[in-house]
N, C-alpha and C positions, 0 to 999 in steps of 0.2 A: 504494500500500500504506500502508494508518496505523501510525503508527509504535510503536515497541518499547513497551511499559508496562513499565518495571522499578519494582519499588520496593526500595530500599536498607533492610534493618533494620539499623539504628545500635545496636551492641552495647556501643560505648564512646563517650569523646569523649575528642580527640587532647591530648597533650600542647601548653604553652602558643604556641610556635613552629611548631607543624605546625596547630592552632588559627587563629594568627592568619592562617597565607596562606592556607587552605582551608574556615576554618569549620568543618568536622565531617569524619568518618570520609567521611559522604554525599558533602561534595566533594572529598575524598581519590579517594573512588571516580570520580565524574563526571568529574574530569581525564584519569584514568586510561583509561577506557574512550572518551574523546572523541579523547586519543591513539591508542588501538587503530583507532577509527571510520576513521581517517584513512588508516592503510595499507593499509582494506582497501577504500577510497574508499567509505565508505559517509557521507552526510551526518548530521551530529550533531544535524539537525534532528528525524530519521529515531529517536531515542532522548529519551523523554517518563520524565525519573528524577526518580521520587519519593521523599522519604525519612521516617524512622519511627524515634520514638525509641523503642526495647521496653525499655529499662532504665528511665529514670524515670517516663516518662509508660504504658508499656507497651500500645502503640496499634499496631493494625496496620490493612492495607485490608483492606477487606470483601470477600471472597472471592467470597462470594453475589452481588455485582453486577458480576462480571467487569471490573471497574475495572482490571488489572492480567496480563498475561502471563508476568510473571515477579518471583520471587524471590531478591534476594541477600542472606548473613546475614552480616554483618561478623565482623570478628577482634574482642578484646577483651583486657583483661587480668585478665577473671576468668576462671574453670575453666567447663568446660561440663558437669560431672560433679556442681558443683554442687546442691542442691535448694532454693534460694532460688525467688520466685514468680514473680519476674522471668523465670528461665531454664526451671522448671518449663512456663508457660506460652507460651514460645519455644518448647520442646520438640513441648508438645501444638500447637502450631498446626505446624511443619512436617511432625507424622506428617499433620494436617488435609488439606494440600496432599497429603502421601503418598499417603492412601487416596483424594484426590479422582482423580487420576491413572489410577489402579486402574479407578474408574468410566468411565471413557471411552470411548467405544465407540471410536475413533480413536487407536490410539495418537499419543504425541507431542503433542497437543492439548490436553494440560492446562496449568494453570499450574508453569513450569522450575523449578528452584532450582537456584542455584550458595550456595557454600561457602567460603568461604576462613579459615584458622585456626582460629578459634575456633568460624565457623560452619561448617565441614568435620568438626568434632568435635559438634557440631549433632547434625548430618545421620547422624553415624555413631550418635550416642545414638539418635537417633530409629528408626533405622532398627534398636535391637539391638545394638549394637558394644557392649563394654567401651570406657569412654572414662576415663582417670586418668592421676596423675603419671607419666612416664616415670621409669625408675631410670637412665637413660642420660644424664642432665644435660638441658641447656638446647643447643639447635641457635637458632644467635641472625649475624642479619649473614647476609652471601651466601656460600650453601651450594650443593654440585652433586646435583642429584636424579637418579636415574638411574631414565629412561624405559624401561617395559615397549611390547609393540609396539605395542598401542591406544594408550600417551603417546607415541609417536613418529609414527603417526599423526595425533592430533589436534592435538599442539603442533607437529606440523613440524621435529621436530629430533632427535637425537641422545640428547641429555641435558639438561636444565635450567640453569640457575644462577639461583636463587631467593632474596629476601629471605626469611628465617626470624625468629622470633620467641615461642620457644613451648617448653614444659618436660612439657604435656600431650601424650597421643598419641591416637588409638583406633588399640587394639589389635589388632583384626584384619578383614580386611573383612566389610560384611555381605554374607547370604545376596544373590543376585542383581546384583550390582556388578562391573562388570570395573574391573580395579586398572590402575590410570595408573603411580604408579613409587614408587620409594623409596629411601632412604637410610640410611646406617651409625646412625643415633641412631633413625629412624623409618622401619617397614615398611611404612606406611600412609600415603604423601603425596600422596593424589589417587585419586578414585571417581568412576564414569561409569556411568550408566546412558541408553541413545539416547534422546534429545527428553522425559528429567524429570530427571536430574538429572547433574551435573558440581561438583566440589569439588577444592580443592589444600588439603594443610597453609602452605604457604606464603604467601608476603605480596606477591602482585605488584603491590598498589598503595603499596607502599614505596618512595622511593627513598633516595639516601647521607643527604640531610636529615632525614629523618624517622627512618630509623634510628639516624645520630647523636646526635641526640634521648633517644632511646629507650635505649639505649649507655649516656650520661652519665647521664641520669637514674636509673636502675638502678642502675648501679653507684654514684652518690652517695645513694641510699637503702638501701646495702647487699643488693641484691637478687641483683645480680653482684659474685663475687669478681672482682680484680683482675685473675686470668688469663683468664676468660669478658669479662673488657668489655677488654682489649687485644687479645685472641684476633679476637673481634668488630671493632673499629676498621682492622684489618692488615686485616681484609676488605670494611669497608664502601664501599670507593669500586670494587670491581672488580665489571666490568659486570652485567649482570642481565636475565634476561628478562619482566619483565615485564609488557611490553606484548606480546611474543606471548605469553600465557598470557590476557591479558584479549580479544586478538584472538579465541584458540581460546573464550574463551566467548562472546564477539560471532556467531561463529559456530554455534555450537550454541545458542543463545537464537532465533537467524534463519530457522534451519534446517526447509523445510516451510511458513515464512508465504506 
């Protein structure tokens, strides 16, 4: 079997410590999901990740020459609600993939997309959702999501415990999407649709490092008050699922080849 084509859209780039061990969001993710590869003995040879800067250079792969089976759109620390050109035309290219989907006489067969944060908010603008500030605050540091029966299904588990990072929401699901789970600040943390698309709000290629990071930095830019970045801290080193969440997309990306 030739192996997975993902291509990673790079919505940001890490702060300077999460930077220098990984280089970009891209190998943030790659880790991530090489981890996942592992438990589920699948070889990491077996996953061809490409990555895409769409904020500065704003370049994606070419659709048209089936270069690629799959789509993931990184988290960021802008808004997805947004109408900069940047995001604008993130927007229009994952309805692209939407409507290509659509065309398939196969379901399942088209090119995937997964979501996470920012690109989970993506995917909900794309698809229709109200996407804006939460009046709920900031859900930031390892949060517990609480699994509906399709999240319990595909995550394997119970309930979640997910890195968070994120003060947007979308609001309510789209038309056609079965709802994965949710939580006290957000009703919307995860969207599934069979063999096109899968999204978390959450952050499962976070770990305590990267959100420490994230933490300090924040709160010494005044971003977070005092009691969101100690609130945050008390939380950030208790465990995290992670890697079963990037498992459950390793498997749904797989699913059918």
């Amino acid at each position: 079997m030739p192996p997975l084509r993902l291509a990673i859209l790079e919505c940001d780039t890490p702060l300077p410590r999460t930077a220098a061990k990984y280089g970009s969001y891209g190998g943030v993710f790659t880790a991530l999901l090489h981890a996942a590869a592992c438990t589920l003995d699948i070889p990491v040879s077996e996953l061809e990740i490409s990555t895409w800067d769409v904020v500065r250079e704003m370049e994606y792969p070419d659709l048209g020459l089936g270069s690629v089976d799959a789509v993931l759109v990184t988290g960021s620390r802008f808004s997805a609600f947004e109408d900069s050109p940047w995001v604008l035309k993130l927007v229009e290219f994952v309805k692209g993939v939407l409507a290509a989907q659509e065309k398939e006489e196969q379901p399942g067969r088209g090119i995937r997309i997964v979501g996470v944060c920012f690109g989970h908010q993506i995917v909900g603008r794309a698809m229709g959702a109200k996407v804006a500030r939460s009046d709920r605050g900031w859900e930031a540091s390892v949060c517990e999501v609480e699994l509906t029966e399709k999240g319990k299904e595909i995550f394997g588990k119970e309930k979640l415990s997910l890195n968070q990072m994120h003060k947007d929401i979308v609001y309510y699901y789209p038309r056609g999407v079965e709802e994965l789970g949710y939580s006290p600040k957000c009703e919307v943390q995860g969207m599934y649709i069979p063999g096109k698309v899968i999204t978390v709000q959450g952050h499962p290629e976070f770990n305590k490092e990267i959100v420490t990071e994230l933490l300090e930095t924040r709160h010494q830019q005044g971003i977070f008050d005092d009691k969101t970045y100690e609130d945050g801290m008390r939380r950030v080193g208790k465990q995290q699922d992670g890697v079963v969440v990037a498992a459950a997309f390793l498997k749904f990306l797989l699913d059918g080849r």
